[in-house]
C-alpha positions in Angstrom: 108.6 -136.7 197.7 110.7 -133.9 196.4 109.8 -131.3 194.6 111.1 -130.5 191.1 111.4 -127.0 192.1 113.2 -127.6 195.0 116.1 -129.8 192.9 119.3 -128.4 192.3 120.0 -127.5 189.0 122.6 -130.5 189.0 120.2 -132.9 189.2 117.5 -131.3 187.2 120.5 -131.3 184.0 120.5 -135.1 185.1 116.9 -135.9 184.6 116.5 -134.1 182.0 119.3 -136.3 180.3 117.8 -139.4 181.4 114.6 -138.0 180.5 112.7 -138.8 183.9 111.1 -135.3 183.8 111.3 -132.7 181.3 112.0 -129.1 181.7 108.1 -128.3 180.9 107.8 -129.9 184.2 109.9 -128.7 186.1 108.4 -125.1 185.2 105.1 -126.4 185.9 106.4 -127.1 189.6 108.1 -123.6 190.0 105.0 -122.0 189.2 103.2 -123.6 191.0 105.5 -122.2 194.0 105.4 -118.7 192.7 102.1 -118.6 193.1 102.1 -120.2 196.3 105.1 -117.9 198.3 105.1 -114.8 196.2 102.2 -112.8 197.8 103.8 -113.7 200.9 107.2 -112.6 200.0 107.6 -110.3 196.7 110.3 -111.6 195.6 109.4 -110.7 191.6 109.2 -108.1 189.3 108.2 -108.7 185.5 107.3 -112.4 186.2 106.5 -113.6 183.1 105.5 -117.5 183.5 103.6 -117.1 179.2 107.3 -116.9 178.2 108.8 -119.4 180.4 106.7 -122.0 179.7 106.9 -121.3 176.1 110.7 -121.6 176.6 110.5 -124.8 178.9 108.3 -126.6 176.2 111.3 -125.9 173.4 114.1 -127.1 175.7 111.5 -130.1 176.5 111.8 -130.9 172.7 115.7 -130.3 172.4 116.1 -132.6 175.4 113.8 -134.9 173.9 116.4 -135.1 170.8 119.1 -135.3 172.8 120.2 -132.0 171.6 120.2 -129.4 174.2 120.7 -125.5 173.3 124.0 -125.3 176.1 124.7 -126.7 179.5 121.8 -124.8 181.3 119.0 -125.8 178.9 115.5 -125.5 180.4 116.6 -124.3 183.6 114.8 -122.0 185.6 116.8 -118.7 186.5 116.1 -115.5 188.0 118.1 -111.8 187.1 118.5 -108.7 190.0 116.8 -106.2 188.5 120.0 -104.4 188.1 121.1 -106.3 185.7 119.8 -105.6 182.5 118.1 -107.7 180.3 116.9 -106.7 176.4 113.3 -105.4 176.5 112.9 -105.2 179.9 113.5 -101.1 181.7 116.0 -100.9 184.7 114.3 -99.5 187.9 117.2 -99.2 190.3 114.8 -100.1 192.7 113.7 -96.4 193.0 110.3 -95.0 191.9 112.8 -91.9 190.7 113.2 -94.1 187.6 112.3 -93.2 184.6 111.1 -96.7 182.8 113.0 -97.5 179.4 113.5 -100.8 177.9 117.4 -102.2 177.9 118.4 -102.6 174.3 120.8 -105.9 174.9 121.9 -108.1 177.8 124.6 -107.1 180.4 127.0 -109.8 180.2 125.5 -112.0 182.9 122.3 -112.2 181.1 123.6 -113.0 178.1 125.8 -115.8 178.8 122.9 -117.3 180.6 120.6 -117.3 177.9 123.3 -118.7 175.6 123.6 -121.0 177.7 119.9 -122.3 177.6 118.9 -121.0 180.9 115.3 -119.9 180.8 114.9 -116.3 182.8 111.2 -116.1 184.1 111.4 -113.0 186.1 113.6 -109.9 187.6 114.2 -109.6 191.3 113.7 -107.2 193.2 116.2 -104.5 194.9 116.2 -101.6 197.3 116.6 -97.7 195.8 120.1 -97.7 194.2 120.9 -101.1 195.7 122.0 -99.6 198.6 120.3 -101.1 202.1 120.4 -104.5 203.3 116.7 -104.4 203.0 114.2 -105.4 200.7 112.7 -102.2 201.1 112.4 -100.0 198.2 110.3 -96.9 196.4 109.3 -98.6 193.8 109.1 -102.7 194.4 106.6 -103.9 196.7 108.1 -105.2 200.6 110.6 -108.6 200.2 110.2 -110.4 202.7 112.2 -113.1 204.2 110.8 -117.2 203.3 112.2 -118.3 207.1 110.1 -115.7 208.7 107.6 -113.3 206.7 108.1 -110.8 209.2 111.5 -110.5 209.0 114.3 -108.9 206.2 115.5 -111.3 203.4 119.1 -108.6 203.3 119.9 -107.1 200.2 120.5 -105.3 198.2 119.9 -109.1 196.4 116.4 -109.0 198.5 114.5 -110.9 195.9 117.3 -113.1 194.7 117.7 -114.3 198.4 114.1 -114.7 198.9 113.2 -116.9 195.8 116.2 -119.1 196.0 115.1 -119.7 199.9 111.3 -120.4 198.6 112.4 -122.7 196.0 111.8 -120.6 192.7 114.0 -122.7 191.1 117.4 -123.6 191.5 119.4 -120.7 190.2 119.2 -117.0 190.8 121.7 -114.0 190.2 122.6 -111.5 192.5 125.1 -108.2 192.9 127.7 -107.0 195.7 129.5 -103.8 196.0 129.7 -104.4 200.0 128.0 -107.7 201.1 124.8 -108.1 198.6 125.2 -111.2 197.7 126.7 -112.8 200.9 124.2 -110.8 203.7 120.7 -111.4 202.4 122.2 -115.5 201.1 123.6 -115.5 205.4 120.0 -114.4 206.3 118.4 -116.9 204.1 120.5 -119.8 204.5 121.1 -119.8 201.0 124.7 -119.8 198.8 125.7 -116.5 197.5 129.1 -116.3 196.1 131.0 -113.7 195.3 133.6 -114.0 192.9 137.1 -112.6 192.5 136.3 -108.5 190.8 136.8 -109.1 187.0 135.9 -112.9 186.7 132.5 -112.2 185.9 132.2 -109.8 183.1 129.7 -107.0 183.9 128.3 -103.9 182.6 128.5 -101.1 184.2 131.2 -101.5 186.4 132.2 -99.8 189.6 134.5 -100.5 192.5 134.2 -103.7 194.4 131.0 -104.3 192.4 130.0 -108.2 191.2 127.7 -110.1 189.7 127.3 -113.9 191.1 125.2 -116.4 191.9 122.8 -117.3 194.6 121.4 -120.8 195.0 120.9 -123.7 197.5 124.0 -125.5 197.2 127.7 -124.9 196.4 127.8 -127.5 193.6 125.0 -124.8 191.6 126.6 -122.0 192.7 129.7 -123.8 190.6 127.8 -124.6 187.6 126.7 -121.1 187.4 130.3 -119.6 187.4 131.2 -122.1 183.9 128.4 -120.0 182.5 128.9 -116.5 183.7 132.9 -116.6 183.9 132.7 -116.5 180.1 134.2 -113.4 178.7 133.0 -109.8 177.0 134.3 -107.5 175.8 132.1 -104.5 177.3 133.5 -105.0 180.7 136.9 -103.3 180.5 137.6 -104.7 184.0 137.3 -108.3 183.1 140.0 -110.8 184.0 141.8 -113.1 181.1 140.0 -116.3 180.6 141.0 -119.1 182.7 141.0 -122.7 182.5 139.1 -123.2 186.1 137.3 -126.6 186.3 134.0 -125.6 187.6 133.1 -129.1 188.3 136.2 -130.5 190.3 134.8 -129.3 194.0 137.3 -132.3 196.0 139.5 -130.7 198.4 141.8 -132.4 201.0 141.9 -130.1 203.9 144.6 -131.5 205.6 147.5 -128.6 206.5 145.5 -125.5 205.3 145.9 -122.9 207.2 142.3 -121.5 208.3 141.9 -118.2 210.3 138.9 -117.3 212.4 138.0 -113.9 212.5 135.2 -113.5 215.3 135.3 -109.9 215.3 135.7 -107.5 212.7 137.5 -104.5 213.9 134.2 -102.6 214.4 130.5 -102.2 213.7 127.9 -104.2 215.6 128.7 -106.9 218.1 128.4 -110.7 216.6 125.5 -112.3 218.7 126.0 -115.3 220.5 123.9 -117.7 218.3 126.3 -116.4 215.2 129.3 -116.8 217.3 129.1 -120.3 218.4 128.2 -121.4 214.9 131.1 -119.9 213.7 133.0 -121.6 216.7 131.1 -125.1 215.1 132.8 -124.4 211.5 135.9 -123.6 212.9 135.7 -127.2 214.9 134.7 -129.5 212.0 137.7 -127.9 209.7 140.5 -128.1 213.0 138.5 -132.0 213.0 139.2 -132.4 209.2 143.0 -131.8 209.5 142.8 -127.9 209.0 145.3 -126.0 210.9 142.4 -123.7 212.7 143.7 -120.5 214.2 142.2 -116.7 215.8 142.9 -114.0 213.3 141.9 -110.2 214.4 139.4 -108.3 212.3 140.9 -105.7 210.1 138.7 -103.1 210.0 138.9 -99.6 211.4 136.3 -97.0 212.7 138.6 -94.8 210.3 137.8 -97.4 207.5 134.2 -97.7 208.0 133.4 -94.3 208.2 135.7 -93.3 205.3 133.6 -96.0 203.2 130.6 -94.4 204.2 131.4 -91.0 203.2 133.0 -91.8 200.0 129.7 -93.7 199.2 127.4 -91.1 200.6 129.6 -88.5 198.3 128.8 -90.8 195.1 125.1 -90.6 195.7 124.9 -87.2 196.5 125.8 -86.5 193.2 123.2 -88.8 191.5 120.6 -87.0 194.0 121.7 -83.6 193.2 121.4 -84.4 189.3 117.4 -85.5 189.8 114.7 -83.2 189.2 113.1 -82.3 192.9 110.0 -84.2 191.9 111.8 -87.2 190.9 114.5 -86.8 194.1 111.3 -86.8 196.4 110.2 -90.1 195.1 113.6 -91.7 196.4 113.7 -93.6 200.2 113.4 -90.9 203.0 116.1 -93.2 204.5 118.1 -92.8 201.7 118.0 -89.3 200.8 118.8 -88.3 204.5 121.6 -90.8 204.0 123.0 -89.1 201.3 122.5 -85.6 202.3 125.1 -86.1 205.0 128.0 -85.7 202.5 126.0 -82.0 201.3 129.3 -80.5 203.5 131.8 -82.4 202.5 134.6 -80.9 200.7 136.5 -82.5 197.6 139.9 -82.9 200.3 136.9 -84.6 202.5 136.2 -86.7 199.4 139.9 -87.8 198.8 140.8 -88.6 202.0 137.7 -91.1 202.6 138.9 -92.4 199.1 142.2 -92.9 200.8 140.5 -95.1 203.3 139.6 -97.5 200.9 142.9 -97.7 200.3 143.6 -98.6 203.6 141.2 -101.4 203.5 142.5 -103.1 200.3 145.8 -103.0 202.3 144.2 -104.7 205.5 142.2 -107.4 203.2 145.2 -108.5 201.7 147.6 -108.9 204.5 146.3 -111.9 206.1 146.9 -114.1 203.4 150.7 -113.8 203.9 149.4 -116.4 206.6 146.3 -117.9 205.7 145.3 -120.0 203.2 141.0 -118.7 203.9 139.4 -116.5 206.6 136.1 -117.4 208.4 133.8 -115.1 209.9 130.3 -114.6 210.1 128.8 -113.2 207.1 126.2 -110.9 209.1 126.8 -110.2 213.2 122.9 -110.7 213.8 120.1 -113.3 212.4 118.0 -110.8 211.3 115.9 -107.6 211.4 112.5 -106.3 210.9 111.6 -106.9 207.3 110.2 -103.0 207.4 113.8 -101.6 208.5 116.6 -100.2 205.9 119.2 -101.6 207.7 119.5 -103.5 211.5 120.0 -100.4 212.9 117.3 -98.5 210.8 119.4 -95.5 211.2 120.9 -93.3 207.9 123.7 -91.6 210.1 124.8 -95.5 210.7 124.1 -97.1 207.8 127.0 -100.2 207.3 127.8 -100.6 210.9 126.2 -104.4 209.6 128.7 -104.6 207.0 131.9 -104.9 208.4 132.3 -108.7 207.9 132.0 -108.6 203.9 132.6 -105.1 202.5 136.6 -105.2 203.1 137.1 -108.3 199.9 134.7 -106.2 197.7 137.3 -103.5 198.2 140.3 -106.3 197.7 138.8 -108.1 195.0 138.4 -111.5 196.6 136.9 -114.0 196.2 134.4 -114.7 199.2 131.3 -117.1 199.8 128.4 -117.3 202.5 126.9 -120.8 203.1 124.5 -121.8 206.3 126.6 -122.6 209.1 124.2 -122.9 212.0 120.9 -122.0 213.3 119.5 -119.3 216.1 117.9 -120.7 218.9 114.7 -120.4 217.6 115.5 -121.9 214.2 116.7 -119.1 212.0 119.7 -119.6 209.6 123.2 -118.3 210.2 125.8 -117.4 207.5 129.3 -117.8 207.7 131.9 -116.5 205.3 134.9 -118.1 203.7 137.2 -115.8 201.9 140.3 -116.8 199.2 143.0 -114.9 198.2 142.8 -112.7 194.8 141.4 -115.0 191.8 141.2 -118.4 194.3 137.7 -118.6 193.1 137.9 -122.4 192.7 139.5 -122.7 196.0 136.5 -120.9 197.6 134.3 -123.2 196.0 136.1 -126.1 197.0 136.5 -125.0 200.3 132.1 -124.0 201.0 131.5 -127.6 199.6 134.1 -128.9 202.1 132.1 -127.1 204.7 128.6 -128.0 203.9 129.7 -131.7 204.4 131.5 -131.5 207.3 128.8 -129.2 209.1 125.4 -130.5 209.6 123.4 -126.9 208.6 121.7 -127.8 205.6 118.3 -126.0 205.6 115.3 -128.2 205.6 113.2 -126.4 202.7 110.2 -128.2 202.8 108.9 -127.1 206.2 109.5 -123.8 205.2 105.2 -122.2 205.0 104.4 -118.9 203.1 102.4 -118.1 206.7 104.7 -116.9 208.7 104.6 -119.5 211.1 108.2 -119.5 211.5 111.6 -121.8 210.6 112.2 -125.2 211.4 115.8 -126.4 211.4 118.0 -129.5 210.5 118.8 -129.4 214.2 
């Protein structure tokens, strides 16, 4: 017997319709899974189950009228903490905080909660959201659900986390270089994200994203008719379009698929992740895909000139905090960000240039390809107590190299579970669309999931540690 909790939000909308169970319920069932998984895997910050049931029993009633408050009534949904919600303050993941309340919703937030969705709880992030870690100053350790002792991948550590334990179905994340996609690869989880601009958020910055992370494609589309909606405070914002969320067919035959295996540089793929990779590649080539190698596009000079330009960025915000409130911030990160103390502003410019170079590299295979596949993350995982795989600040994205270039490009680019380790551990692969082929993507991932047999087997997941156990 399934679990409410553990339904897509699909088929949650569907029962609550039909009025087989109601969204007090469902609540009912997520809690009781919070408080199962979550001292197992801190996943939470601000959980606030008073409010949520309070909301649940009101969407209960509107469902019972047959008038629902929007197409996401009475859902369960989680926020990224760096994402800011009215009331609640905005840590940054960093103990250097200092707490104050959000007056209003970023965008994401609010067209959610127009939209009926009932948000329980904040997830947590690392300092700045900058480590593939769930390790932070000021959240407790995230831990991965497949493995307690190993690293959900963040920055969207406890987005990954609770969509992997079944906090309900629908859970929103942010990616400036692979936050989204790493942690959803290491979880077998979907994280999407979208094309820069479809998503209205607040603040912006380069590459950066909001989208979602769930269990299945088909939510992960659902999510994207809510938070595609415009606003106005996100200057960046692309025109409203007229995508059909819904439509996910897609006849593969005569798309033209490349397979990037390597990246160009950073850490070596492992073998598990390489033959599942090989495995996607098959079932598309199988489906009537035209299947072919493509190199990796990604420079030493690249990758290091990403770094620095990021380092640069957050030496700034270091240098602006008082030393008390600078001391309170990740040793790994400070020593990270120290490294650009020497550079100069030419220094500075010419590692901006290098991001130019990589918007240049990200868009050029599309001249040939319709979508690239790769692996979302070259390993399984890592420790859960390390910053990054190599747990090393003077080599902090050499883990990146797969999903930071289409942050830079702007496109559109998905991770769903395309395989399993030996010893049962989930592997992500990648798709990745041309500029504003959101839909495509989509379409594509839900092609994939059929066609691959990878789907997670939730319910023998155990908040113990006691380890994974695959579809396989």
């Amino acid at each position: 017997m399934t679990d409410l909790n553990d339904l897509p939000a699909r088929d949650l909308l569907a029962i609550f319709r039909s009025r087989e169970a109601s969204p007090t319920e469902v609540w009912a069932d997520v809690e009781r899974r919070i408080a199962t998984w979550e001292p197992s895997i801190a996943a939470l910050w601000v959980y606030d189950p008073q409010s949520a049931r309070e909301e649940a029993a009101e969407a209960t009633e509107r469902w019972a009228k047959s008038a629902p408050k929007g197409p996401l009534d009475g859902v369960p949904v989680t926020i990224k903490e760096l994402i800011a919600t009215k009331g609640t303050p905005i840590p940054n993941g960093t103990a250097a905080t200092t707490l104050v309340a959000a007056s209003q919703d970023a965008p994401p937030a609010a067209r959610l909660r127009e939209d009926g969705a009932i948000i329980f709880a904040k997830t947590t992030c690392p300092d700045y959201g900058m480590l593939s870690s769930g390790l932070s100053s000021f959240h407790k350790l995230s831990r991965n659900p497949w493995d307690v002792r190993l690293n959900p991948g963040g920055s969207s550590a406890g987005a990954s986390a609770a969509a992997a334990a079944g906090f309900g179905p629908l859970h929103l994340g942010t990616d400036i270089g692979g936050s989204i996609r790493i942690p959803a690869g290491l979880t077998g989880t979907v994280g999407f994200k979208p094309s820069y601009g479809r998503v209205p958020i607040d603040p912006t910055y380069i590459g950066r994203v909001a989208g979602p992370m769930t269990r299945t494609v088909a939510d992960a589309a659902l999510m994207m008719a809510t938070l595609s909606r415009p606003d106005v405070r996100d200057p960046t914002r692309l025109p409203p379009s007229a995508i059909d969320w819904n439509d996910l067919s897609l006849d593969p035959k005569r798309l033209r698929i490349g397979v990037m295996a390597e990246a160009g540089c950073g850490l070596p793929v492992d073998p598990d992740v390489a033959a599942a990779l090989a495995d996607c590649a098959h079932a598309l080539k199988d489906a009537g895909a035209i299947v072919e190698p493509t190199p990796g596009i990604l420079t030493r000079a690249m990758l290091d000139g990403f770094d620095r330009f990021f380092r640069a960025r957050f030496w700034a915000t270091m240098s602006a905090l008082p030393d008390d409130k600078s001391a309170m911030v990740l040793p790994y990160i400070r020593e990270w960000a120290a490294g650009a103390a020497a550079l100069s502003g030419t220094d500075v410019a010419e590692a901006f240039d290098q991001i130019q170079a990589i918007k240049a590299a990200a868009a050029a295979p599309f001249a040939r390809f319709d979508a690239i596949l790769s692996p979302v993350n070259p390993q399984a995982s890592w420790p859960a107590e390390w910053a990054s795989p190599l747990d090393d600040p003077a080599r902090p994205f050499e883990h990146i190299a797969f999903t930071l270039p289409w942050n830079v490009c702007e496109q559109p680019a998905i991770s769903v579970n395309g395989g399993f380790t030996g010893n049962g551990l989930p592997i992500g692969v990648q798709i990745v669309g041309p500029r504003y082929a959101d839909a495509f993507v989509l379409k594509l991932a839900a092609l994939l999931t059929k066609i691959v047999d990878a789907e997670p087997r939730w319910g023998n997941l155990h908040p113990s540690g006691a380890g994974p156990v695959s579809k396989a």
